[in-house]
N, C-alpha and C positions, 0 to 999 in steps of 0.2 A: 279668558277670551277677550279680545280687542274687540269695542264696537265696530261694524260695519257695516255700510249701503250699498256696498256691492254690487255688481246687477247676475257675477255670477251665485255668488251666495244666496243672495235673494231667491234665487232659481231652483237651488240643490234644495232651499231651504222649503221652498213651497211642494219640490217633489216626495222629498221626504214624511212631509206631513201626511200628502198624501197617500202615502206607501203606510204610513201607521193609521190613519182613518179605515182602512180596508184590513189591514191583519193584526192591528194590536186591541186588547183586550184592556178597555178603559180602568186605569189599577193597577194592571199587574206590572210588577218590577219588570227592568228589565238590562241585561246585562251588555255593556260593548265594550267589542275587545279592542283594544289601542296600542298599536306596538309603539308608534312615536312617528310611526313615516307621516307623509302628506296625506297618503289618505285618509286614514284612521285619526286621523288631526282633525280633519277635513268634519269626516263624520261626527266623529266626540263634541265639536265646537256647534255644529248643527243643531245636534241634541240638546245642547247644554241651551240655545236659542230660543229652544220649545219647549223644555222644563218647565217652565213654571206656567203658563199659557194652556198646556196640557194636560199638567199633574203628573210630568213622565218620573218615575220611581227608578234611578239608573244606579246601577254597580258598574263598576269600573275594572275588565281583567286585562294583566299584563303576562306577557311570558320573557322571559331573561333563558336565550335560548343559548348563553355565557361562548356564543363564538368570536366576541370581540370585546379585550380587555374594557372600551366604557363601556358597555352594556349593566355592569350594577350601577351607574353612575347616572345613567339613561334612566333606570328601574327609578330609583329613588327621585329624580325629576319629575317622572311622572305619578307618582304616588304625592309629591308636593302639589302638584296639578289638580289631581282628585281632590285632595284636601282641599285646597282654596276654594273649590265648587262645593265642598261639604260633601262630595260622595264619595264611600266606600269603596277600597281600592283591595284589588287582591291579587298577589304575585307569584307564580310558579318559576323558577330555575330549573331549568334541564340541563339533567347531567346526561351530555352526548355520547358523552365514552361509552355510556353503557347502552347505548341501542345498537340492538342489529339489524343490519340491513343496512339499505337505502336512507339516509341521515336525515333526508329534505321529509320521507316519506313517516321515518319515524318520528320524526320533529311534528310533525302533523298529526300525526294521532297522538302523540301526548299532547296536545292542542285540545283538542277535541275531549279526552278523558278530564283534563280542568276545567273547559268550559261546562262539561255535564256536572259535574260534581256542585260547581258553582251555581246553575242552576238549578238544582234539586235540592241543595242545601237552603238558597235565597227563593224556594218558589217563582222562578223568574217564567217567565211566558218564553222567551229566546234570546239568541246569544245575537247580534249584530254584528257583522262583520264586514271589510269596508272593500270588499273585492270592485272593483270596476270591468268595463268593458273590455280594456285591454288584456287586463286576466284574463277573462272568458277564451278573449280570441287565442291566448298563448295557450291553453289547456283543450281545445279544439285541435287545434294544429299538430298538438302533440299527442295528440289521441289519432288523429287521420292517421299520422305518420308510423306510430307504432301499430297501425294497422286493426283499431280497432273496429267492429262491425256499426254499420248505420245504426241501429237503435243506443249503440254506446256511445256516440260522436258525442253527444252533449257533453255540456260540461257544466260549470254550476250553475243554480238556478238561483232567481230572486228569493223563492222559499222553499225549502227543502227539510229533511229529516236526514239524521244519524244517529240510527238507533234511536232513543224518546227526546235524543236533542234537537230541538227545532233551531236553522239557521237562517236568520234572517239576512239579504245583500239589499239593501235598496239603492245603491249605488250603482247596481249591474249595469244598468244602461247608457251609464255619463263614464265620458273617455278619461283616459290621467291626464292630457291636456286641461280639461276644465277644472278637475280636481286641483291642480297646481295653481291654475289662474285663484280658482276661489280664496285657497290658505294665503295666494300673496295681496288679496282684499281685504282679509285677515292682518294682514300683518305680522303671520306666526311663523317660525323657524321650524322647521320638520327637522328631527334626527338626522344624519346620514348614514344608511349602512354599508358600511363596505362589498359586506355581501351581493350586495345588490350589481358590487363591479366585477366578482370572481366568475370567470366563465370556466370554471370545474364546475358550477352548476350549468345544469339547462338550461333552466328555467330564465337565466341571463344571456344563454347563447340562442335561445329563440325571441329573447325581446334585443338585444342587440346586434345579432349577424343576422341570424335567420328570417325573423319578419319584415328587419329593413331592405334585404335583398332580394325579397318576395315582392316589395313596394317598387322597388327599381325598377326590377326586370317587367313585371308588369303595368309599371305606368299607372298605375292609383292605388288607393290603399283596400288592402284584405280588411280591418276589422273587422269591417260592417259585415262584410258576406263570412264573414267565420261564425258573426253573431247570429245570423240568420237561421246559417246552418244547425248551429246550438238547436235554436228554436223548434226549426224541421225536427232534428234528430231527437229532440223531448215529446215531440207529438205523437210521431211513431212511435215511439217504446211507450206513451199512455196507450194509442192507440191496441197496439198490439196485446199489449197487457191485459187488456178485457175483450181482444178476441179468444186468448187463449185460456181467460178462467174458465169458460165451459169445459176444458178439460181437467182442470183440479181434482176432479173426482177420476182420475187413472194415473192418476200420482200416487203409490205410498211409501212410506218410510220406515225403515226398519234401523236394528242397532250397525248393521252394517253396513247400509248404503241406502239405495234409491230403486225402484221399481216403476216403471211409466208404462202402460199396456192401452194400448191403442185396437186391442182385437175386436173390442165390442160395436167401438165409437166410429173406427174408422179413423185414417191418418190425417190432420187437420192439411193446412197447405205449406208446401216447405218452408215458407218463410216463416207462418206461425210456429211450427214444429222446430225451427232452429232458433226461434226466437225464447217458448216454453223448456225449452235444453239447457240452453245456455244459462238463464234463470235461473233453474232447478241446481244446475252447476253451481253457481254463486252462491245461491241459498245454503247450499253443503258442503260449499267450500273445497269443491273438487277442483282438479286439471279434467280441463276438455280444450285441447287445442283443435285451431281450425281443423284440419286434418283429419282430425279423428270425430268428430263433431259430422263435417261431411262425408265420411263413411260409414259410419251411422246414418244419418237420413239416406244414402244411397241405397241401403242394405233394407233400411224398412221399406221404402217405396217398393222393392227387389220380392220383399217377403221372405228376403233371405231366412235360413235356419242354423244356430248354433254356430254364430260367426263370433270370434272373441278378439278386445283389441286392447293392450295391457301398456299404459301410460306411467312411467313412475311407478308406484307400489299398491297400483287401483286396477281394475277390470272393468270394461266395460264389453257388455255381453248382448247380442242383439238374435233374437229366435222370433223370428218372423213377426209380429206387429210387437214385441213386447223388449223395452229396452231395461237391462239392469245395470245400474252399476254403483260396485263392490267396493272396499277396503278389504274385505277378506279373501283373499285370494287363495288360502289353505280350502275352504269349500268349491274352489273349480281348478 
């Protein structure tokens, strides 16, 4: 890292601090992932700032997601990088051919399985990841759009979980604007990804068509009010979340499905009740589309009896307060 005085750095640099004064754990290791872009430059160089003033204990991971011939070339760059700081560098390759699905989606969760591994292997407290505001606002946008409900609008947060992985952003709130300004205080050279220019992804057609045309037509910029939104929509879904553990106990599970009975307790309020569903969904990794979701609460409110509504290769089953729903569909 090149000295610098900065005034944007200086800034990242004092928020940062302060984001580890409040959730880091004086000691513990701690892991940031660097692909090579501006931000994760941004963050890495940050770190490396505070290292020693702190005691910060940092591993270093990279992923070589091998969609552009330099990317080993890239890999081994930044593995010289770590070296020169003296920290520990660790590298995963994905091989893309072999994920099914969604490329962007399975590239993510092999993300996520190295960084866990990496941190349970190294004891580490969390993984640091160098998301900004702009992300947030793009992953909002495309959650409205895809039409997801208010308590799911959010989108990532400063501190979260997956599964025992704790992920840490402390970047969430500073735009790529500042981010860019800081590295060039820096004097550092970010990678270039191509990727980043192919609009066969989204996630480039909503940071280069879609949000800038959202800015035009409306004459100032959406970030801020996407971040906001975020914020709202995480409130709600805590909020809601512990109105609805009062009902946990009319929840049970069985090897075939789900059972929710509401006969005793009485029907909470539809928004809780669609909130506690959806949930349960998730949990079990069921299909419950809108649809059927609201024909369900219609049917409980109704007190309907022995109404059945079959999604895919599941049942879901609604006899007046009590809703089940099945994989086994040989038993109805």
């Amino acid at each position: 890292m090149r000295k610098t005085a900065g005034s944007k750095f200086n800034f990242l640099k004092r928020a940062i601090e302060k984001f580890l004064a409040v959730q880091w754990r004086s000691g513990a290791p701690l892991l940031v992932a660097v692909s090579g872009g501006s931000d994760s430059l941004c963050l890495f160089n940050i770190l490396l700032s505070l290292r020693e003033r702190l005691g910060l204990d940092l591993h270093v991971a990279h992923v070589d997601h091998g969609w552009r011939e330099e990317s080993g070339r890239e890999s081994e760059a930044l593995r010289l990088l770590a070296g020169a700081a003296s920290l520990p560098f660790h590298c995963k390759k994905i091989d893309s051919s072999s994920l099914i699905g969604n490329l962007e989606d399975g590239c993510r969760n092999e993300r996520l399985t190295f960084f866990a591994e990496l941190v349970e292997a190294h004891a580490c407290q969390a993984v640091l990841l160098a998301h900004h505001a702009d992300d947030l606002a793009e992953t909002v946008l495309k959650r409205l759009l895809e039409g997801a409900s208010l308590p799911l609008l959010s989108g990532m947060e400063e501190v979260s979980q997956h599964g025992k992985l704790a992920l840490w952003r402390p970047l969430l709130r500073v735009r790529k604007a500042e981010l860019t300004t800081c590295l060039q205080e820096m004097g550092e050279q970010p990678f270039e990804d191509s990727t980043n220019q192919d609009p066969s992804f989204l996630r480039v057609r909503l940071r280069q068509q879609i949000l800038p045309l959202l800015v035009q037509s409306f004459g100032k910029e959406v970030t801020e009010p996407l971040c906001r939104l975020s914020k709202a929509s995480a409130e709600l879904r805590c909020y809601l979340d512990e109105k609805t553990a009062s009902y946990n106990h009319c929840v049970s599970y069985t090897p075939d499905g789900v059972v929710i009975d509401f006969s005793k307790t009485g029907l909470p309020h539809r928004v809780e009740a669609r909130h506690l569903l959806r949930s349960i969904a998730k949990k079990q990794q069921f299909v419950l589309t809108h649809a059927i979701l609201e024909n369900i609460l219609s049917h409980l409110e109704k007190g309907s009896a022995h109404k059945k509504f079959y999604i895919a290769n599941q049942l879901c089953y609604v006899d007046r307060y009590r809703v089940t729903i099945s994989l086994r569909l040989d038993r109805w």
